[in-house]
Each structure stands twice: as C-alpha cells, then as structure tokens.
NUGUKE-186549 format. One record per residue: residue in one letter; x, y, z of N, C-alpha, C in turn. Coordinates in steps of 0.001 Angstrom, whole numbers, plus 524288, in hexadecimal, padded with zeros to 5 digits. Atoms other than C-alpha are relative to their C-alpha. Example, Ala and Ser with C-alpha at 12.3 -4.5 7.8 and 13.67 -1.06 7.14 Angstrom:
2
A8037A7FB5A800008300C7EE6C81E7880384804B080000
S7FCCC7FB5A7FFC4835667FBDC81BE47FCFE80442802DA
This chain:
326
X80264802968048419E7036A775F3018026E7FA8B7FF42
X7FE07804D08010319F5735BCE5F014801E6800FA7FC5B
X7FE9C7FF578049F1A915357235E6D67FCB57FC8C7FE2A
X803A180297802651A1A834C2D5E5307FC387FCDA80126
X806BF802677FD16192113476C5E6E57FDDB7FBAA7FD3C
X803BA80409804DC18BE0339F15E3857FBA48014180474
X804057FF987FEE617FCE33B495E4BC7F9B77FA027FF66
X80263804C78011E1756B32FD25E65A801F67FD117FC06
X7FD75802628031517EB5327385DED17FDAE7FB007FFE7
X802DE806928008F179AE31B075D93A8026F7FD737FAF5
X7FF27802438030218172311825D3237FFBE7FA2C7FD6C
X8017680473800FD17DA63050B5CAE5803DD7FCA57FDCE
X7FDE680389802171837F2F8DC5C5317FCCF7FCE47FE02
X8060F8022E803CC17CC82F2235BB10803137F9E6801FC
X801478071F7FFBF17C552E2345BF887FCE17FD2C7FC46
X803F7802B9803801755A2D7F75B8197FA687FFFE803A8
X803D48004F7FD0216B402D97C5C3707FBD58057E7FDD4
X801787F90F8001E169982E8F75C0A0803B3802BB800F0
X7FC2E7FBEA7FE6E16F382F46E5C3AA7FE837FFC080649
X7FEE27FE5D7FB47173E52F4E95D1E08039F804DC801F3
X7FD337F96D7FD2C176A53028C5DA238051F7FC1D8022F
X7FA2F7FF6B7FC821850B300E65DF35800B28024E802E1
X7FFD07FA757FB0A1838430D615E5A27F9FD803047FE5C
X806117FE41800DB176D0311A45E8DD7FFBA8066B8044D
X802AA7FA597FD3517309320F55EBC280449801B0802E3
X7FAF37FCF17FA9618159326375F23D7FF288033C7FE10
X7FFBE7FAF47FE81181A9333C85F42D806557FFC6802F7
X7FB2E7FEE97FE9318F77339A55F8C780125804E77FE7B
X7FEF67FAAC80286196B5346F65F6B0805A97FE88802C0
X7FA157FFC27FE921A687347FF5F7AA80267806EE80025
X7FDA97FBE0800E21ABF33554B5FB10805C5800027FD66
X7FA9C8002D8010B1BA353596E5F5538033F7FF7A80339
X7FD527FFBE7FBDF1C3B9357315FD477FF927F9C780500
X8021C802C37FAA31BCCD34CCE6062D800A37FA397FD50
X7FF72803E4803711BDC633E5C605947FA2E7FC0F804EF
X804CD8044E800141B0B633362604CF801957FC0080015
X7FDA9804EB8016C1B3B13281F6088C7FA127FA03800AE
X80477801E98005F1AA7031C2360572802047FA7380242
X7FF70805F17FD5F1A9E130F2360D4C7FABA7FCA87FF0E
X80285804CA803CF1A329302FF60C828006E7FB357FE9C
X7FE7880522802741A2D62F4AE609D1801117FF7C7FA9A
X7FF08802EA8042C1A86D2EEED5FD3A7F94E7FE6D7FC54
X804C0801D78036319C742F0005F2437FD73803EA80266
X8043E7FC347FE1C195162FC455F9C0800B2805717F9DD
X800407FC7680313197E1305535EE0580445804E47FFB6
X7FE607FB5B7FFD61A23430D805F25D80410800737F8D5
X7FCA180005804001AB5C309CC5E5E07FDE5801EA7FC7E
X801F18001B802ED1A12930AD15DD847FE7B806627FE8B
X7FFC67FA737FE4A19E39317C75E22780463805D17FC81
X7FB75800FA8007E1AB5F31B7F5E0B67FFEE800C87F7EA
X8002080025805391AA473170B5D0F67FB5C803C57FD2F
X8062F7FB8E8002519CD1320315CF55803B8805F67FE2B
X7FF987FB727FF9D1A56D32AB05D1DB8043B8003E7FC56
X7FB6A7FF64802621B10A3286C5CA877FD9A7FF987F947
X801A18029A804871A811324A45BD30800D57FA777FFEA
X7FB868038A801181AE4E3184F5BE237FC997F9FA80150
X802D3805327FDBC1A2D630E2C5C1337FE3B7FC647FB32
X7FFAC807438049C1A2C62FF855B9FD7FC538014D7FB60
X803F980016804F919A902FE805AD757FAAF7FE3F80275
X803D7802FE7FCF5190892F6E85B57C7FC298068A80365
X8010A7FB5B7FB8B18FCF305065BEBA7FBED8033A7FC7C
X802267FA127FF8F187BF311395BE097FD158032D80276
X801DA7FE0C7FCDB182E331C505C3307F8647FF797FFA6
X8061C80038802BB1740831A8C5C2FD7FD4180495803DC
X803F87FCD57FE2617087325635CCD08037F8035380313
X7FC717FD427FB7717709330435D435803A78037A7FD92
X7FB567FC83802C8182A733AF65D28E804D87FF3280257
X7FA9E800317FD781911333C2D5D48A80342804897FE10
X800277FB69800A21943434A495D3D4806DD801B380163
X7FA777FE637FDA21A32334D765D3A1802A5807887FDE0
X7FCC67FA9F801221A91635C215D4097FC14800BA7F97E
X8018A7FD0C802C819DB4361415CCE87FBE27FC5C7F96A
X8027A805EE8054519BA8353465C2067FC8B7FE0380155
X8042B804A07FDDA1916534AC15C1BF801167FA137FDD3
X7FC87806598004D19B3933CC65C2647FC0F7FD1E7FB11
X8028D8036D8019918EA2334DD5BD347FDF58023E7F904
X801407FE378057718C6733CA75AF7B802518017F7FD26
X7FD2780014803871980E3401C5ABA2802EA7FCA67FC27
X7FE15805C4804CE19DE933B4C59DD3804437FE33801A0
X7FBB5801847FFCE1AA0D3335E59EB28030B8018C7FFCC
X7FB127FC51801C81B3EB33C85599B480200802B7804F7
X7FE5B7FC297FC411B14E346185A5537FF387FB29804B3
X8006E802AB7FCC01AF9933A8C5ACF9806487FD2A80231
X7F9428035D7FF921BE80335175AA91803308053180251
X7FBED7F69B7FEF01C2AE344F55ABA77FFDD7FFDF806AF
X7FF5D8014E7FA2C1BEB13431F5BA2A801A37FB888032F
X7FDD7804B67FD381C18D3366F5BEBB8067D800567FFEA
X7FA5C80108800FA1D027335645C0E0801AB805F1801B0
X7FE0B7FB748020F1D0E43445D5BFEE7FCFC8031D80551
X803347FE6E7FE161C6C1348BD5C96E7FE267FD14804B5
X80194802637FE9E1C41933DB35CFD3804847FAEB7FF14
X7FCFD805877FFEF1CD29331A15D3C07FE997FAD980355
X7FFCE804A57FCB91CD5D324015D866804997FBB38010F
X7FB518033F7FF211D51131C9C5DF267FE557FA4780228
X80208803A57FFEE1D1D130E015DE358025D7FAEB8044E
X7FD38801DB7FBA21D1EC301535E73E8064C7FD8D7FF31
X7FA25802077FF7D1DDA92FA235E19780351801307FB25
X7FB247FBF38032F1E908302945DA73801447FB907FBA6
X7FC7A804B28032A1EFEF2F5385D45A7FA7E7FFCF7FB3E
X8047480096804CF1E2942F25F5CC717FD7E806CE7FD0B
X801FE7FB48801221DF25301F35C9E580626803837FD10
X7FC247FEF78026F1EE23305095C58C801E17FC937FA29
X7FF9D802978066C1F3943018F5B750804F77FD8A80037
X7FD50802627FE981FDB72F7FA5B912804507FFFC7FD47
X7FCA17FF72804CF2045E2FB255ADCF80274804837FF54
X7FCF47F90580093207A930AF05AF37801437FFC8805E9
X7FE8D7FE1C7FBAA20F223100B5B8BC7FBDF801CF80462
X802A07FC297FD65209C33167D5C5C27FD00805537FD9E
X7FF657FAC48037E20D683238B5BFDE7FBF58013C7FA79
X8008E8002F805BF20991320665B25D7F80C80177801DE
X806A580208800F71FA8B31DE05B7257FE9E804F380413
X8025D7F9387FE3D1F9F232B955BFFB80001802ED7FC94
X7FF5D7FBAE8047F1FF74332745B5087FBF67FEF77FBD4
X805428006E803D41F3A032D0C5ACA77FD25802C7800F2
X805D37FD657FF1A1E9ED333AC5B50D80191805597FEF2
X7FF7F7FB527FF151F0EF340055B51880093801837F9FF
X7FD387FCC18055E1F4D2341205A5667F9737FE807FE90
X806C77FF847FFFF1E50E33C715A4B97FD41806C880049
X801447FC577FCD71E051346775AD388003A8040B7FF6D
X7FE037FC3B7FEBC1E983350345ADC98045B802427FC13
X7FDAF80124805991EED034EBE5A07C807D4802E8800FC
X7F902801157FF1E1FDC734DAC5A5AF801E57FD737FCD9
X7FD0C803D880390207CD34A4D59DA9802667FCE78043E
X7FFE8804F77FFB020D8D33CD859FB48057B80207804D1
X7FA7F7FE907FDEE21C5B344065A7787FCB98034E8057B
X802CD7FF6A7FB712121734C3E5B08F7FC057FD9B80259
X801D4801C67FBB220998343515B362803F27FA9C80338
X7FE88804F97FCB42133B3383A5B835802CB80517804B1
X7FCAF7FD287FD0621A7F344025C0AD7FC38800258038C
X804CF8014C7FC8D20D9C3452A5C6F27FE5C7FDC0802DF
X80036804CC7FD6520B9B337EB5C90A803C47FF36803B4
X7FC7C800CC7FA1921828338B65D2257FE91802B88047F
X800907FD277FB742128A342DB5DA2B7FA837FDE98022F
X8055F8020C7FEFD204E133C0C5DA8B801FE7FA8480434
X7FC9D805C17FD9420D3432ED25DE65801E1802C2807A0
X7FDBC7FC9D7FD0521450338435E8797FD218024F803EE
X803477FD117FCF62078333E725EEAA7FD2C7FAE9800F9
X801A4805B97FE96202AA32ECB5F040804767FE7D8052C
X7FDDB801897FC5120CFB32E3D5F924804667F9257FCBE
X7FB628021C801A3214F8324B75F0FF805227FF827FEE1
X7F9FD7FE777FF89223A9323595F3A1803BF7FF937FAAB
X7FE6A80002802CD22CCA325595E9607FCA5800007F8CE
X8033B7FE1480340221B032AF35E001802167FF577F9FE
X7FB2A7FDD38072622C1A32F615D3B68003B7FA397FE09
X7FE2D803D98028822FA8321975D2377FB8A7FBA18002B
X80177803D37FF5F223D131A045D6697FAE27FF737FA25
X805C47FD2D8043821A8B322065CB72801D77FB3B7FB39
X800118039580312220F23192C5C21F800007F8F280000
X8027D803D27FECB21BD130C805C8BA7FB2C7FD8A7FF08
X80481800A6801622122A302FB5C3E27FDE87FE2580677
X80494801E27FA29206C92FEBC5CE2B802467FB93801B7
X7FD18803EE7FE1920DD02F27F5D039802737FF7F804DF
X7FC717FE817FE8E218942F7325D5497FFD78035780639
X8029F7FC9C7FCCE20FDA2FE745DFDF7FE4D7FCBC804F7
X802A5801A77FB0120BE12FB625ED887F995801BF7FE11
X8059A7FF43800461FD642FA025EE387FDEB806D180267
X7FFD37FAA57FD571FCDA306C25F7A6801D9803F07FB88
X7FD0C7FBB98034C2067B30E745ED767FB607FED47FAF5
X8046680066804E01FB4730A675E1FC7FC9A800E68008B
X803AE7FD247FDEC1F28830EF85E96980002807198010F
X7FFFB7FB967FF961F7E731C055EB4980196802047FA13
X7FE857FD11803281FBCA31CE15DD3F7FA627FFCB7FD85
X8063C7FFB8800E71EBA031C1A5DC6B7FE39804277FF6C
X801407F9567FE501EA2D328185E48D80459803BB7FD14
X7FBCA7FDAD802DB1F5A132DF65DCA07FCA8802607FAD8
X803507FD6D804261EDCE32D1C5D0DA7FAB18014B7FFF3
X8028D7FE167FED81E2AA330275D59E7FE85804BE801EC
X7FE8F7FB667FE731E81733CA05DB27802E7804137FB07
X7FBD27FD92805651EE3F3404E5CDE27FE34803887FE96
X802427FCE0801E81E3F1347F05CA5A7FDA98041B803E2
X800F27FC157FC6F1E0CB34FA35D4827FA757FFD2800CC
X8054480211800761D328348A45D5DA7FDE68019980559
X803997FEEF7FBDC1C78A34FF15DDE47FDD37FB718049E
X800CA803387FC391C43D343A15E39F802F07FA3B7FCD1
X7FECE80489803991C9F3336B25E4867FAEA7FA49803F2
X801AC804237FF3F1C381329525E74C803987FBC580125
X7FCAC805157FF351CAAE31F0C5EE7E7FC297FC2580177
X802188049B8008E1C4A9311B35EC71802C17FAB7803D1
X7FC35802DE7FBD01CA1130A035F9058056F7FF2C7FE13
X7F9978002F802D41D84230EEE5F4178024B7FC8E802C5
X7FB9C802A37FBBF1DE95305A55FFE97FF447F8337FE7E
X80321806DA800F31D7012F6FD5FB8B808117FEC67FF75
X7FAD3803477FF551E3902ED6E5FD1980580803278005E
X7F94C7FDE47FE1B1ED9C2F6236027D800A07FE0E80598
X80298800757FA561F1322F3F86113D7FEEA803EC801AA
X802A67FBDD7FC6F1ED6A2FABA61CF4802A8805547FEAE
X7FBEE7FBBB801AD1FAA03034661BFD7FF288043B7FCDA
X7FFEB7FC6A804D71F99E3078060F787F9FE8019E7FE91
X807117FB83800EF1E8D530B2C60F418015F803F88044F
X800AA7FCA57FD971ED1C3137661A628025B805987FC0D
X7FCEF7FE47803EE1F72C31B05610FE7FAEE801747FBA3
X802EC7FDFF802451EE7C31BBF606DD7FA6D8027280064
X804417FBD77FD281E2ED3208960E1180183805C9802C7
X7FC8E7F88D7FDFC1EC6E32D1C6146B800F1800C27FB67
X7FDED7FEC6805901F1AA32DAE606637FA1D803147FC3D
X804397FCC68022D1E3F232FD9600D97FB498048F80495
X801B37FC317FCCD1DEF3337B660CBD802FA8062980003
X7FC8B7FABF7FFA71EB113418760C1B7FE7D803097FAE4
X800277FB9D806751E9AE3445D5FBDB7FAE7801B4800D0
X805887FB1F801351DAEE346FF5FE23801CB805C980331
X7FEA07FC057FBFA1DF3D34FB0609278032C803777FD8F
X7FDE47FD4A802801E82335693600FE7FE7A801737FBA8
X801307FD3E804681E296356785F4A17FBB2803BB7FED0
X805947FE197FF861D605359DB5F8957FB417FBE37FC29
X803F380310803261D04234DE95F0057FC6A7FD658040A
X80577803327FDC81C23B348E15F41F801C67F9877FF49
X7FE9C8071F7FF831C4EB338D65F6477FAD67FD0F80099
X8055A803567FCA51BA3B32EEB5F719802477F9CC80167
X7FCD9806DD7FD471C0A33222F5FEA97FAAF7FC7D80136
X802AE804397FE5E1B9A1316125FE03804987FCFA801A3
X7FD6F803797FBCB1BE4330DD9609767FE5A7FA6580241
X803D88031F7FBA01BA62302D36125E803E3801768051E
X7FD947FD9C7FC481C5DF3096461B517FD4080299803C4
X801F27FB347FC051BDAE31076625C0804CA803F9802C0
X7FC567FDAC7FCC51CA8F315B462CD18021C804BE7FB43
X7FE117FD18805AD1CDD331C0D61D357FC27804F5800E6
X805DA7FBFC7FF1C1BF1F3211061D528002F80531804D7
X800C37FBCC7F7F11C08B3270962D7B805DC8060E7FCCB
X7FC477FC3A802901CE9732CCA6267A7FF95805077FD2E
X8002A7FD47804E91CBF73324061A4C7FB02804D57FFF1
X802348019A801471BDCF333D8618A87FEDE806A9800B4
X8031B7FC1E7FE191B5873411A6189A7FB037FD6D80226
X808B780387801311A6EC338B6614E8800827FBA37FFCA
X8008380451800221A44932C23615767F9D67FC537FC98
X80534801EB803A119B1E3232460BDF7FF737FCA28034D
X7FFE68062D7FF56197363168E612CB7FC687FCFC7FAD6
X8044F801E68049D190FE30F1860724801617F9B180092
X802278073F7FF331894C301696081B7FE2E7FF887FB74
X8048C802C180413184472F9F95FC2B7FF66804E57FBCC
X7FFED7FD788033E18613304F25F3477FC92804858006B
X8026F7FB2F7FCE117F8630FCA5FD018035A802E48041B
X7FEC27FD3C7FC22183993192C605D57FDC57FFC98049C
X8033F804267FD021812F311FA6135480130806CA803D4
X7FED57FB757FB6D187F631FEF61A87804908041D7FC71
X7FDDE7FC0E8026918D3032C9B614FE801578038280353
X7FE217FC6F7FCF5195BB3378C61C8D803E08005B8033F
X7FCCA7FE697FF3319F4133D6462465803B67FB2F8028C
X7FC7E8047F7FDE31AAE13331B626DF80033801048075F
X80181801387FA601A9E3337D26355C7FB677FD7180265
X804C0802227FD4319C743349D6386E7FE537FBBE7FE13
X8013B805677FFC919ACC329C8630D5803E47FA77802F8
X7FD1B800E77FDC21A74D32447637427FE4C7FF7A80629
X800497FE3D7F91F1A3C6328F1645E07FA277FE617FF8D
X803DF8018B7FE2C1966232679643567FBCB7FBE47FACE
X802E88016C804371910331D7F639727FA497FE688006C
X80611801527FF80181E631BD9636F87FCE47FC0E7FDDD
X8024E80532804B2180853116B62CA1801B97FBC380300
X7FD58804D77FEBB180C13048D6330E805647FCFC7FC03
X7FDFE80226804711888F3008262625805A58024780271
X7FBB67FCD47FD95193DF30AF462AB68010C7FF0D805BD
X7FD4D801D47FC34193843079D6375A802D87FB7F7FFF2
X7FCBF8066E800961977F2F956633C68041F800E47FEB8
X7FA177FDF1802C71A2752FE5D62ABB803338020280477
X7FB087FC837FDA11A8C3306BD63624800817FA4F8055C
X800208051B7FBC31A51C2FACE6416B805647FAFA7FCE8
X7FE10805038023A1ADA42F068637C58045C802CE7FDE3
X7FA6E7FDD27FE6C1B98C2F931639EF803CF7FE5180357
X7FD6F802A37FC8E1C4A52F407640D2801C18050280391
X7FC017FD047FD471CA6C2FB5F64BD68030C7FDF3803E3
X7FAC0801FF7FBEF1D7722FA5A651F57FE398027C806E5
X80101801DE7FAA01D5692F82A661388056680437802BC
X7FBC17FC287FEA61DF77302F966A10802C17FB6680399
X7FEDC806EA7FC691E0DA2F56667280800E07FBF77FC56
X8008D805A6802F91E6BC2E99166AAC7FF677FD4F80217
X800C0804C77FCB31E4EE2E1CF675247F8957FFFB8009E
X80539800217FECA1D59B2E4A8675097FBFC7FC867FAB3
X8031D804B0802A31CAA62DBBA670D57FF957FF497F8E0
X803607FD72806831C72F2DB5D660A37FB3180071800EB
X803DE7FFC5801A31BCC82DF4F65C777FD2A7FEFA7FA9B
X8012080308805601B44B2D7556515C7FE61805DE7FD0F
X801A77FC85802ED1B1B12E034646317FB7D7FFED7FE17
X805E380080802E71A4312E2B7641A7800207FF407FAFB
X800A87FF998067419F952DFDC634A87FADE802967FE0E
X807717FF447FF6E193222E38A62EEB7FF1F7FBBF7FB4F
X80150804CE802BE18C662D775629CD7FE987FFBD7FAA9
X801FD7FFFC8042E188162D34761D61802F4804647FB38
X7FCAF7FB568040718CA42D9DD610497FC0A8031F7FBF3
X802997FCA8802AB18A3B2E406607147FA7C7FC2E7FBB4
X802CA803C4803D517E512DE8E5FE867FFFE800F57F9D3
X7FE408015C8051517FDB2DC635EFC67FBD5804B77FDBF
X802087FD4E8056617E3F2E6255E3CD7F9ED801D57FED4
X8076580054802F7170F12E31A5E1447FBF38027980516
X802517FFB77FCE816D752E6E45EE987FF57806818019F
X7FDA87FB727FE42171C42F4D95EE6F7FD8A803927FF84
X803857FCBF80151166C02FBC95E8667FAD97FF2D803D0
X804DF800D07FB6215CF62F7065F2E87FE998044280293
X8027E7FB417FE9A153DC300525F860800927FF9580693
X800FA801677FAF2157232FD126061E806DC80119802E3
X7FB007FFAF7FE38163472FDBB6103A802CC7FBCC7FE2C
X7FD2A8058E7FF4616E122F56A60A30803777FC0080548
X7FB608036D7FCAD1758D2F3F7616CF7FBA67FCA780468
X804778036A7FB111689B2ECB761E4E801727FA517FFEA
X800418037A7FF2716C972E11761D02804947FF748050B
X7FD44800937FD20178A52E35A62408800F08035580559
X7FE247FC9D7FDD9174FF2ECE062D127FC9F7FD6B806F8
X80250802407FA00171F02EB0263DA77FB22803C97FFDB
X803797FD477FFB7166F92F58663C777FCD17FF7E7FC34
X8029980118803D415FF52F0A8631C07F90B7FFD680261
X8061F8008D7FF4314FF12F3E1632107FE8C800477F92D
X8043F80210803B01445E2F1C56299B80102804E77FC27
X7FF1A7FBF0802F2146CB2FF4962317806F07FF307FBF9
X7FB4F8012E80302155092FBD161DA07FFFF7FE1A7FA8B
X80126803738025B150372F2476162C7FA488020D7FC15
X803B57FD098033B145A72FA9560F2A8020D8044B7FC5A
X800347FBA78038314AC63063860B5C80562801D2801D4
X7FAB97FC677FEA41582A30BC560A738011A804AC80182
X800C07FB257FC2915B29314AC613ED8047D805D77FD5E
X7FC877FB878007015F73323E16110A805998027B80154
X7FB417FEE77FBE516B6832A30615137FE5D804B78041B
X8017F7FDC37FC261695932F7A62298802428062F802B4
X7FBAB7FF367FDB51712C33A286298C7FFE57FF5D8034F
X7FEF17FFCD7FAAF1781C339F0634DD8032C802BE80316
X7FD377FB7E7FC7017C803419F63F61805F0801AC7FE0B
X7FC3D8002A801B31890B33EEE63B7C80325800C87FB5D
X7FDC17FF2180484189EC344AB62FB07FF8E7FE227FA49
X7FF93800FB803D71883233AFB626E37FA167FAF97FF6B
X8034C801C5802AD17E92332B461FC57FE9F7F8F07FF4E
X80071806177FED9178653230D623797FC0C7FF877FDF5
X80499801D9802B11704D31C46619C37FE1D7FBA68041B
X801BB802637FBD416A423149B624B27F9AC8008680401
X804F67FE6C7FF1315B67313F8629418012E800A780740
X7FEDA7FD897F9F6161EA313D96379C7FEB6806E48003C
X8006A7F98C7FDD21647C3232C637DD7FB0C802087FCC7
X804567FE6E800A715777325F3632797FDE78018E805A4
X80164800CE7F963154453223F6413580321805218033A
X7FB637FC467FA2415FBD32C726477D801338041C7FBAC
C-alpha cells in the first residue's frame, strides 16, 4: 500500500496575467520505506511539488485540481490544525540552505528541542538530552558539547546535518530533502548523501530527494520523476530509466553527465547540452509538447496536442509521442 498518492496534481499561481499551472496533471505514488527521487532543470516544478505536499505553498499558490493522499489523509482538504499536527511530526523537510532555514539566535539544541516539546510534548531537560543523541546519530563529533552551538559556529556540512537531525526528531514517515547538498563541496554532498541513505535504511523512513545529482539518484533512488515545465516528461524505476531512458528530455539530462575516463591520458570528450531553455510560466498550461522546441525528434503532432504517458518495456512511463510508435 502507498504511503503516499498525488494524483493528477495541478497547481496554480495567480499572476497579473491569470492563473498559471506550475505543475500540471502529476500523478506519483511513494511506498514506505522507499525513496523518490525527482530531477530536473531549475523552474520544472520539482520544489514546488515538494511545497503541495508539505501544505506549505506561497499565498500566490494553490491546488486547483488533483489529490495528495498521505497514510490514509487527503493533504489538499485538510484544516490547518491537523495540517501543522502532520507536518514536522509526520512528515519532514529538509531545506536547500541550513544558514537561512536555522534561527540564528537559539542554539542548535535549543531549535531540535522545539520540534520535539511541539510534537512530542517533551519537557525542556528531555528534549535537549535527545537532541544529543539526534546530533550523535547525524554523525556529529563531540555531540554533548556541540548541541549547545549556535549555526554560526557550524560548518556548512555540520548545519546541514543538524537539518536531518531535526528532521529525524520525530520519527517522520517520510522525509523530503530539497537539494539538501546546494553549496557544500563535493566531499561533504558525498557524506551527506550516505548519511541520508543509511537513516532511511535504518529507519525505514520513505525519502523524496530532489537532485540534479544523477550519481545521488543511480545511489539512493527506488523511482524516479523526470519533470519538464511543470510535467512529468518520464516516470519509473531508477534502473530503467537510468539504463534506458525514453524521453528525449531524459536522455539529454543523463548525455550532459560527466564521466571520468579509466585513461587520463585519453582524448576529452565535449559534453552535450540540450539546447534552448525551459519556456516561461505562461507557457506551461499549453495543450501541446512543452519540450518541442528543444527536442531533435520534433513532428507536426508535438506541437498539437500533448502527448500521454506511454509505457515502456522497461518498466516505466514516457510522455513522448515517439513510443506511441514502439
């Protein structure tokens, strides 16, 4: 049983133009245990996504069509009250940059032990004891003494894990990482990608990683979203869309990968790009393929009518008027 199903999701933003879809018609399901990870150019919807599920979308946002079904709720109708009761509690996130998402003013400690005397209505002596073992299961050295550290005081990496710290406080069915690694280096996203691969693995929490990492995605991943323009361009199993992708859109993404050479002495090779960029807001509700402008297979049908999601041999699912053909 899923824990959790959106279902033809459709979300708007009111402009002075109109209301524009952000995310138009996704479908998805997350088992327990398993982790979704969503890729994607910058502006395709995955964040937004992401905020749908958490309640948590701008004043401008809303849902105007579709479901988001968690352990039994229906996300999009519930009141606020039971809406705050799950978020945090049920449901966590862990955002892109710790320094702007931490309180600069309370301790580490002080701001886990919020969620937990929230939550889990701890007094103020058990929940900071907590917070050392939460600090402690982050893999942070000298835990006891660091709990009473402000964010400052923190390596970018260590503020990052005191993210997943509190995000783990509650013992949350699923969490949401929102490209947890943005301005760390290489080093330290590796670290925190084993760091949040091991606690799902242990805790048994469902994860949904939005990336632009493919090597995170190949890692981690059970399912895979590819989402263009605020659609689902390819949906399914991180092997086959990996080993075999069907969406021209996905193939570009995995082609404009670097790979290290077993020969340093052998030729480079230029990296592909795929041309042209995502197209603007206003363009997103169009009844037609958004990725035609940029795509090498582009026919007269693209450009008419937006194509279904297909299957494929492989398991998984290409909105693409190609596999109509195969």
């Amino acid at each position: 049983m899923s824990l959790l199903t959106v279902e033809n999701l459709r979300i708007e933003l009111a402009l002075r133009s109109g209301p524009a879809p952000v995310i138009d018609d996704l479908s998805l399901s997350l088992e327990a245990g398993k982790t979704l990870s969503f890729v994607g150019e910058s502006g395709c919807g995955k964040s937004m996504t992401a905020l749908a599920i958490m309640g948590l979308l701008p004043d401008v946002g809303r849902v105007a069509h579709g479901s988001i079904r968690f352990d039994g709720d229906e996300l999009t109708t519930l009141p606020d009250a039971r809406l705050r009761e799950i978020r945090g509690n049920d449901i966590s996130m862990i955002f892109q940059e710790p320094m702007t998402s931490l309180n600069p003013v309370y301790t580490v400690g002080e701001q886990i032990a919020e969620v937990l005397r929230r939550h889990k209505s701890m007094s103020q002596r058990d929940a900071l004891a907590r917070a050392v073992d939460l600090l402690d299961s982050v893999r942070i050295p000298n835990a006891k003494s660091r709990v009473s550290a402000y964010p400052h005081e923190m390596s970018g990496g260590q503020r990052q894990r005191v993210m997943i710290a509190m995000a783990l406080s509650c013992a949350p069915k699923l969490i949401i990482a929102d490209e947890p690694t943005t301005a760390l280096d290489v080093t330290v996203q590796a670290q925190i990608f084993e760091l949040l691969r091991d606690l799902a693995r242990d805790t048994g929490t469902a994860l949904i990683l939005i990336t632009h990492d493919m090597g995170a995605v190949a890692e981690m991943a059970d399912d895979v979203v590819v989402m263009y323009a605020g659609r689902a361009a390819e949906v399914g199993p991180v092997h086959a869309i990996l080993k075999d992708p069907r969406h021209p859109y996905t193939q570009g993404l995995i082609s404009c990968v670097p790979h290290l050479k077993a020969d340093p002495t052998a030729a480079r090779e230029e990296l592909t790009e795929i041309p042209g960029i995502v197209p603007p807001l206003s363009a997103f509700g169009t009844d037609s393929c958004l990725f035609a402008s940029r795509c090498a297979h582009v026919h007269d049908r693209c450009l008419e009518r937006r194509p279904p999601a297909f299957p494929c041999p492989a398991g998984q699912a290409a909105s693409c008027w190609l596999k109509e053909d195969t």
